[in-house]
N, C-alpha and C positions, 0 to 999 in steps of 0.2 A: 808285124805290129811294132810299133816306134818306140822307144823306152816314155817318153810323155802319155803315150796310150796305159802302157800297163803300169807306170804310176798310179796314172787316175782309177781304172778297173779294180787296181789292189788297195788303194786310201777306199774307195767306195765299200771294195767288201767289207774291208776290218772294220767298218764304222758300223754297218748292217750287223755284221758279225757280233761285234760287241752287245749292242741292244738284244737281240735274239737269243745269241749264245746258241743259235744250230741254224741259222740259213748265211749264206754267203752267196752276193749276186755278180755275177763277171760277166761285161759285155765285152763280148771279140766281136774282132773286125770281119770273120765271116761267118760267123754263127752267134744267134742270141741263149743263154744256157742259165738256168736254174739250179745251183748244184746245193747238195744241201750233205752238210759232212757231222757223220752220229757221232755223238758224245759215248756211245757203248764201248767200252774199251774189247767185246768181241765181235764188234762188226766195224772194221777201219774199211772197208770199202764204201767209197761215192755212191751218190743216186742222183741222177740228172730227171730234168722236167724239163723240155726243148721245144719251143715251136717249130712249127715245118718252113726250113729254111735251106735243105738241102736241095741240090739240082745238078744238071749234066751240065759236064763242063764245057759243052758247044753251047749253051744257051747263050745267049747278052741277057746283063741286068737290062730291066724297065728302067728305073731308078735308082739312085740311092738316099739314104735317109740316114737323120744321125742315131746311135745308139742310147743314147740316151734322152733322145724326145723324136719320136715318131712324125709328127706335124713338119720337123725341118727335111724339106727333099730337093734333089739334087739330079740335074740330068746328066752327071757325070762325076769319077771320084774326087774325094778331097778332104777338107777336113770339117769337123762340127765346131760351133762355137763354144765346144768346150776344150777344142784341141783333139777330138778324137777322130779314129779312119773314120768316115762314112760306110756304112754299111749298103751292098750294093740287093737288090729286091727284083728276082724275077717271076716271070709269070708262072709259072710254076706255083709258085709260092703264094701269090695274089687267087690263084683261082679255091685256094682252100683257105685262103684268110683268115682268122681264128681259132685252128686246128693245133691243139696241144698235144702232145703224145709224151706219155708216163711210162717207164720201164715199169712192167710190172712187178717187178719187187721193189717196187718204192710204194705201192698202192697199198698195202696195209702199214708199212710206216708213216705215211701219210694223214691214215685213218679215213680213207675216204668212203665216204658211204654213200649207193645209191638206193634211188623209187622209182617205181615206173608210175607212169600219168595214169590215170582211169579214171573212168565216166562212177560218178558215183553220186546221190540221191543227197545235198548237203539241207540242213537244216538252215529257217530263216533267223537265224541268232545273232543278237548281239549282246556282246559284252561291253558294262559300263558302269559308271558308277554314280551315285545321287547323296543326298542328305537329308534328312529328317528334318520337317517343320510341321509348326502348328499346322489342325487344319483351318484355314483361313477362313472360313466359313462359319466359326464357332470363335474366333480371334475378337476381343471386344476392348476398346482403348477406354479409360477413364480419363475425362478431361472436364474440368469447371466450367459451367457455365458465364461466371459471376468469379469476381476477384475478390482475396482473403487472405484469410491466414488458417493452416492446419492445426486444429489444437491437440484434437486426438488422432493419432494415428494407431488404427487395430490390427491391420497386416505388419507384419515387424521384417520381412523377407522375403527377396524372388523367391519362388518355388511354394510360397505356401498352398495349402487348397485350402479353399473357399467352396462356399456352398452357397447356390441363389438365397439371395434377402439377407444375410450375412453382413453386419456393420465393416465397412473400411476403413471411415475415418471422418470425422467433425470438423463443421467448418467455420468462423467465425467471418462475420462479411456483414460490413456496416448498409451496405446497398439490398441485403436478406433481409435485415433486422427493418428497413424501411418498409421494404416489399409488404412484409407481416402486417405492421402495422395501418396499412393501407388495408387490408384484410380485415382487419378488426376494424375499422371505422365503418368497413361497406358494412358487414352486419350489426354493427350498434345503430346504424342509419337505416337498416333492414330495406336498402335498396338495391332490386336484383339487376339491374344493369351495371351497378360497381361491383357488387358481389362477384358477378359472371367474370367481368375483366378484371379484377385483383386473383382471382384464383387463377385466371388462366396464364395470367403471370407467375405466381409462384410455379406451377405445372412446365411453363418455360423456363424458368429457372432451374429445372429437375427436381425439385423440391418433393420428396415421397409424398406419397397420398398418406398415409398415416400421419405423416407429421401437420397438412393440411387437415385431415379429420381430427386431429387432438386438438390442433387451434382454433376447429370451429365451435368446438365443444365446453374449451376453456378460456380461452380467449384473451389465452395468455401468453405475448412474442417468448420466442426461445434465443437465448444471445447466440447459440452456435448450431447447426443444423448439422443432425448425422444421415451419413449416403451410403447408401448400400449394393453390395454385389448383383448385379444384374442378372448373372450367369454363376453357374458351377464348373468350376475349373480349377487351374493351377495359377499362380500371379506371376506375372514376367513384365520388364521392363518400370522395376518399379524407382520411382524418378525422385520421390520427396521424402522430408523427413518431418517429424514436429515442429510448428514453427516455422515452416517454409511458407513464404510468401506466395500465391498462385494468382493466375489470372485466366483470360478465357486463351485456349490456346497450348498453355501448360499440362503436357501428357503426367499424368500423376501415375498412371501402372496401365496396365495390360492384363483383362483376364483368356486365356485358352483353356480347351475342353482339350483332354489326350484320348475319349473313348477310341477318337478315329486321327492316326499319322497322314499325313501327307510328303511323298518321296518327291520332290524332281528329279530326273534322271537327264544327265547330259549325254548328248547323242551328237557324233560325227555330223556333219551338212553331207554330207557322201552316202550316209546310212539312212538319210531322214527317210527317204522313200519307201524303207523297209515299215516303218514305222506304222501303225493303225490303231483304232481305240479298239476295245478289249481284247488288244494282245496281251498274252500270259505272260508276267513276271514274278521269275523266285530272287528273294533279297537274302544274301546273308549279310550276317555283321559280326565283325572280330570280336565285339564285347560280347558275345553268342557263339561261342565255340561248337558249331554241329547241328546249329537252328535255322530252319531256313522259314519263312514268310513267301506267302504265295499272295496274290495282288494281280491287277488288272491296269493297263492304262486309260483312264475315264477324259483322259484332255492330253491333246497337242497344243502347243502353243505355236503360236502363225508368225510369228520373227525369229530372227536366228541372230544369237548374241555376238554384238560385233565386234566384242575382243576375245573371245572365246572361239568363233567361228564354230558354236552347236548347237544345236536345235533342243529343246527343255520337252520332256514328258511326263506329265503327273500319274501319278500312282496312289492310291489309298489303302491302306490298312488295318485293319481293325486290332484294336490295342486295350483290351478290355483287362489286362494288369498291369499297363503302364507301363511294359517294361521298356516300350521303345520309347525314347526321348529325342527331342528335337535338336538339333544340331552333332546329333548323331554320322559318321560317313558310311553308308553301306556299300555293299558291291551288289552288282545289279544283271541279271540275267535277263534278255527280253527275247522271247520264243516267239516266231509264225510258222505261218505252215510249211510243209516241204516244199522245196524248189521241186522241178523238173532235174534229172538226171544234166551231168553237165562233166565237164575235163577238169580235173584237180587234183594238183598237185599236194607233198607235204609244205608248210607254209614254210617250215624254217632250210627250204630249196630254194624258194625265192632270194635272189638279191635286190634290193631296193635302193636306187639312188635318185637326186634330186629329179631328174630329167628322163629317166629309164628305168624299167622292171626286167632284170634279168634271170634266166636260169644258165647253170652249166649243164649240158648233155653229153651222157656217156656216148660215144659212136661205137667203133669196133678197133679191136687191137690196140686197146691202150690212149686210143685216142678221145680224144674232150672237148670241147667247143663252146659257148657263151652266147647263147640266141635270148634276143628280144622276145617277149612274151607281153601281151595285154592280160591284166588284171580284170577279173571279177569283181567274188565277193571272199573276204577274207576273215577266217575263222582260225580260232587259235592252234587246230591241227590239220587242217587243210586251206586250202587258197585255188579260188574258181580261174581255168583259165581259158579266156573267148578267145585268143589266135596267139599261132606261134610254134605250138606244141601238136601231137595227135597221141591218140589210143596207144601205148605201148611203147611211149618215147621213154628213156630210162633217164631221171635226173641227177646229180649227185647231191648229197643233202648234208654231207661235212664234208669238209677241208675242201669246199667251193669259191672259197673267197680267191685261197693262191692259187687255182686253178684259172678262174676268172680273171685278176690279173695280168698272169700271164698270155691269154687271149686276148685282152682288148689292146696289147699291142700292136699285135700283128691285123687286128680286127678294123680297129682304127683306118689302118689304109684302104682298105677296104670302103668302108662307111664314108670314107674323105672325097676318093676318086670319083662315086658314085654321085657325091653332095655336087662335088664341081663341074662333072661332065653336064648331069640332068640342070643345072643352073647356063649351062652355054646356050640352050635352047632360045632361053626370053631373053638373052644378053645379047649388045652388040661385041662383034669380033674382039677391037679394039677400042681405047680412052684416052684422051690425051689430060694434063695434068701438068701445076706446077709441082716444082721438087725441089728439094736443096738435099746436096751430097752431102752424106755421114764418113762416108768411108767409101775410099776405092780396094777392090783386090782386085788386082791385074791377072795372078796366075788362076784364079777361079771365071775369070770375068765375067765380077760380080760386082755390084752399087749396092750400098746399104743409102737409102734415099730416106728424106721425109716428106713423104707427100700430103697433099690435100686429099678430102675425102673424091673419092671415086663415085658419084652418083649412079651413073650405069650401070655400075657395079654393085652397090648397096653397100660399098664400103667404107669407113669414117675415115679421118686420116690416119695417119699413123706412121712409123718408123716400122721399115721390114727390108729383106733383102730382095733384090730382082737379080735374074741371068740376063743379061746381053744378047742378041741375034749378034751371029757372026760377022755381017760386016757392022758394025758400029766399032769407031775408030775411040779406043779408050785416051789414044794420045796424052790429049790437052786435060784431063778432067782429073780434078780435085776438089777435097772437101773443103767444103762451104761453099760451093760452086752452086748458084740459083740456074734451073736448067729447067726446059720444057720438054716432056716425055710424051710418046706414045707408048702407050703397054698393049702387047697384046698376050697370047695366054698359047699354051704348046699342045698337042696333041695329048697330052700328058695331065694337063690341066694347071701347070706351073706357068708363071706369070716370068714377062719376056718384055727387057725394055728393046724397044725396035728401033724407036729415031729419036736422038737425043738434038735440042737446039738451045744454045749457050745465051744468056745475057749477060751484058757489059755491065750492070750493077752485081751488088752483091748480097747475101742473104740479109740483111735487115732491112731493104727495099723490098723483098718480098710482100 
C-alpha cells in the first residue's frame, strides 16, 4: 500500500472517528475491515467486523473494484479515482456476496440482538389519528334573508348554548318594514289573494310565525324584527357585532348540537382496504388521561385526499356531557378481524429504504447477511412477511443497521452482475456512438469519453470511463478529440471501447 493510500484510509478514519468517538473505518487494499476501538480503559483490545474477502492464493481476481465505491470495477489492477489500490474480487468472494462475519466477542459489545420469524395470527389494526367536529348533520348556519342592520344582538360569544326558540338577535331592514305593511293593507282590504301572497312573503323572508300572528292581530308594523334559534346547540362561527350591516349571503353564526361527535380518521391509501363500516374503534385523547371511547365506522369516504394521499373514515360518538369538543386531536385505534396465521417478523428488524425492505439474518458462526424481504401488513410490534424469509429464519433486531451496511457492500456486486448479465439477453452485443475524449490514461488503457445516449442500451448520455480491447491503437488520441465508438460489453459485464474512428473537426462540431 502506497503512502497516498494510507493517507486517505487515515484522514477517512480520524474524521469518522471524531463524529463517533468509537468507530474508525480503514479500507486496505486487500481486505475491506470494520474495526471498532473501546473507549474502556480495561479493554484496549480491537474488535473487527469483516466481510468475506479472503481466498487461496492460486485463485485470479474476477475483478477489481475501488474501495471506496463499489460501482467502479476494473478488469485489471490500478488505481480508484480517489488515488486508491483497487481492490481485487474473486469468486470465492462473489458466490457469498453479502456475508458479514462478527468475532464473537464483539456481539454483545455491539448489542446485537436477534428474533426468529414465526407464523403467528396478527390482528386487523390500524393505528391512526382523527379530530373532532361537529356532527354535521345537526350543523345549522344563520344567514339573512333580506339586507339590514343588526340592532340587538342576544348571543354575545362562540361557545354560547342556546336552546330552540331562543332570541339571537334583531333586525332592522327597510325592505321588512315594507314587506309588513303590504300585510296590513291585504287585511284592511280583507282580500284573500293579497293576504295569501303578503304572508307568504314575510314566511320567505323567515319572518317567525309569532311575529306574523301578532301582526295580524294588531296590525301594527314592528321597525325591527327578532329571529330566533332554530335548534339547540352551542354557537360557532359567530361573524357579526351590533350594528353590522348584513345582506343576503352574510353567515351571522353557526348553531351545532355536541349530543353526538363526529371523528374523521386519516388512513394510509395502503391500509384503505383494510377498512369497512362498523369496524370497532377505541379513541383516546391526551386531554383524557386513561379514557378511552369506543365507536363504530358508519361512512368511508370514496376519494382519497390528494395532498394527503389518505383515505378519511367517519366515526360517531355519543357525547352526552360534552366533554368531547370539536377540534379536538385524538388517537385512533381501528380493529378487524383476525387475519389467517402468516410469517412476521418484530417490526423494528425491518430496515426500510426508498426502493427496498430489508432484514439482516443471523446464519451460523458469526455470520450475518442483508436479504430482501417483501412487506405485508405492518403493526407497531410485528410486520407480516410474503417472501424472502421462512419459519425459523433468525433476524437481528439491534445494531442491524452497521451490520447491513457493511453487507450492501459487498452485496451490491452481487445484485450489479446479475442486473447486467440478465439485461444482455434483450440487448444487442454492441453500439456505435458519438464521443468526445475527457481524458486519456495510457497505463490503465482507459478513455474517460462523453458520449450521447446509448439507445440499445437504455442509457442517457453521460461522462463515464471505458477499457479499451487490446488492439485499439491509443497512439493518436487526445482530449477533446470528437471520435466515433463501438462499445461492446465483457464477459464480465464491463463496458469495452472496441473500434475507435477519429474526425477532422473538433468537439464544438459535434
Amino acid at each position: 500500500m502506497n503512502t497516498k493510500t494510507l493517507t486517505v484510509g487515515i484522514a477517512i478514519g480520524i474524521v469518522i472517528a471524531a463524529l463517533t468517538g468509537s468507530i474508525i473505518v480503514m479500507f486496505m487494499p486487500d481486505s475491506w475491515m470494520l474495526t471498532s476501538f473501546s473507549s474502556s480503559h480495561h479493554d484496549g483490545a480491537h474488535r473487527e467486523i469483516s466481510s468475506n474477502n479472503k481466498n487461496d492464493s492460486s485463485e485470479q481476481p474476477l475483478y477489481w473494484v475501488a474501495p471506496m465505491d463499489p460501482n467502479f470495477k476494473r478488469e485489471q489492477p490500478g488505481k480508484s479515482p480517489m488515488g486508491m489500490d483497487l481492490v481485487p474480487v474473486y469468486k470465492s468472494i462473489t458466490a457469498s456476496a453479502g456475508t458479514v462475519e462478527i468475532n464473537p466477542s464483539v456481539v454483545n459489545n455491539l448489542g446485537v440482538k436477534t428474533s426468529t420469524a414465526k407464523l403467528m395470527q396478527l390482528e386487523n389494526e390500524v393505528e391512526t389519528v382523527g379530530f373532532l367536529d361537529y356532527n354535521q348533520d345537526t350543523l345549522v348556519h344563520i344567514h339573512p334573508r333580506i339586507e339590514g342592520w343588526i340592532e340587538t344582538l342576544y348571543i354575545k360569544a362562540t361557545g354560547d348554548y342556546v336552546k330552540k326558540g331562543q332570541p339571537l338577535y334583531s333586525l332592522y331592514s327597510p325592505e321588512l318594514v315594507n314587506a309588513q305593511e303590504e300585510y296590513v293593507l291585504a287585511l284592511q282590504r280583507n282580500n284573500p289573494n293579497l293576504i295569501n301572497a303578503s304572508e307568504s312573503r314575510l314566511q320567505a323572508l323567515q319572518v317567525p310565525s309569532a311575529v306574523i300572528e301578532r301582526l295580524k292581530s294588531t296590525r301594527k308594523v314592528q321597525q325591527s324584527v327578532v329571529f330566533y334559534a332554530p335548534q339547540t346547540g352551542f354557537v360557532d362561527n359567530l361573524n357579526v357585532r351590533e350594528g353590522f350591516y348584513v345582506q343576503p349571503g352574510t353567515t351571522v353564526m353557526a348553531i351545532g348540537a355536541l349530543d353526538e361527535i363526529w371523528v374523521e380518521a386519516e388512513v394510509f391509501a395502503r391500509q384503505a382496504s383494510m377498512l369497512h363500516l362498523d369496524m370497532s374503534v377505541n379513541m383516546t385523547l391526551a386531554y383524557f388521561a386513561g379514557k378511552t371511547w369506543q365507536g363504530k365506522i358508519d361512512y368511508i369516504y370514496p376519494s382519497i385526499d390528494a395532498k394527503m394521499r389518505t383515505v378519511k373514515a367517519r366515526i360517531r360518538f355519543d357525547n352526552p356531557n360534552y366533554l368531547l369538543k370539536p377540534g379536538m386531536f385524538a388517537n385512533l385505534s381501528l380493529k378487524g378481524n383476525a387475519m389467517p396465521e402468516s410469517l412476521v417478523v418484530p417490526t423494528q428488524a425491518v430496515i426500510r429504504t426508498g426502493q427496498q425492505n430489508r432484514v439482516v439474518m443471523a446464519l451460523q458462526e458469526g455470520q450475518y447477511k442483508s436479504i430482501e424481504v417483501v412487506l405485508g401488513l405492518v403493526q407497531r410490534e410485528y410486520t407480516q412477511i410474503l417472501s424472502g424469509l421462512d419459519k425459523g429464519d433468525i433476524v437481528v433486531t439491534s445494531a442491524q443497521f452497521l451490520i447491513d451496511s457493511q453487507s450492501s457492500i459487498s452485496s451490491d456486486f452481487k445484485r450489479m452482475e446479475s442486473a447486467i448479465l440478465s439485461a444482455q439477453g434483450d440487448q444487442p452485443e454492441t453500439v456505435s456512438a458519438q464521443a468526445i475524449i475527457v481524458d486519456v490514461m495510457p497505463d490503465e488503457r482507459m478513455l474517460t469519453l462523453d458520449h450521447e445516449a446509448l439507445e440499445d442500451w437504455n442509457m442517457p448520455a453521460m461522462t463515464m470511463d471505458f477499457m479499451l480491447a487490446d488492439d485499439v491503437d491509443m497512439a493518436d488520441l487526445h482530449p477533446d478529440m470528437n471520435i466515433h465508438i463501438e462499445i461492446g460489453k465483457t464477459p464480465t459485464g464491463m463496458f469495452e471501447v472496441r473500434t475507435i474512428h477519429t474526425a477532422q473537426h473538433n468537439s464544438g462540431d459535434m
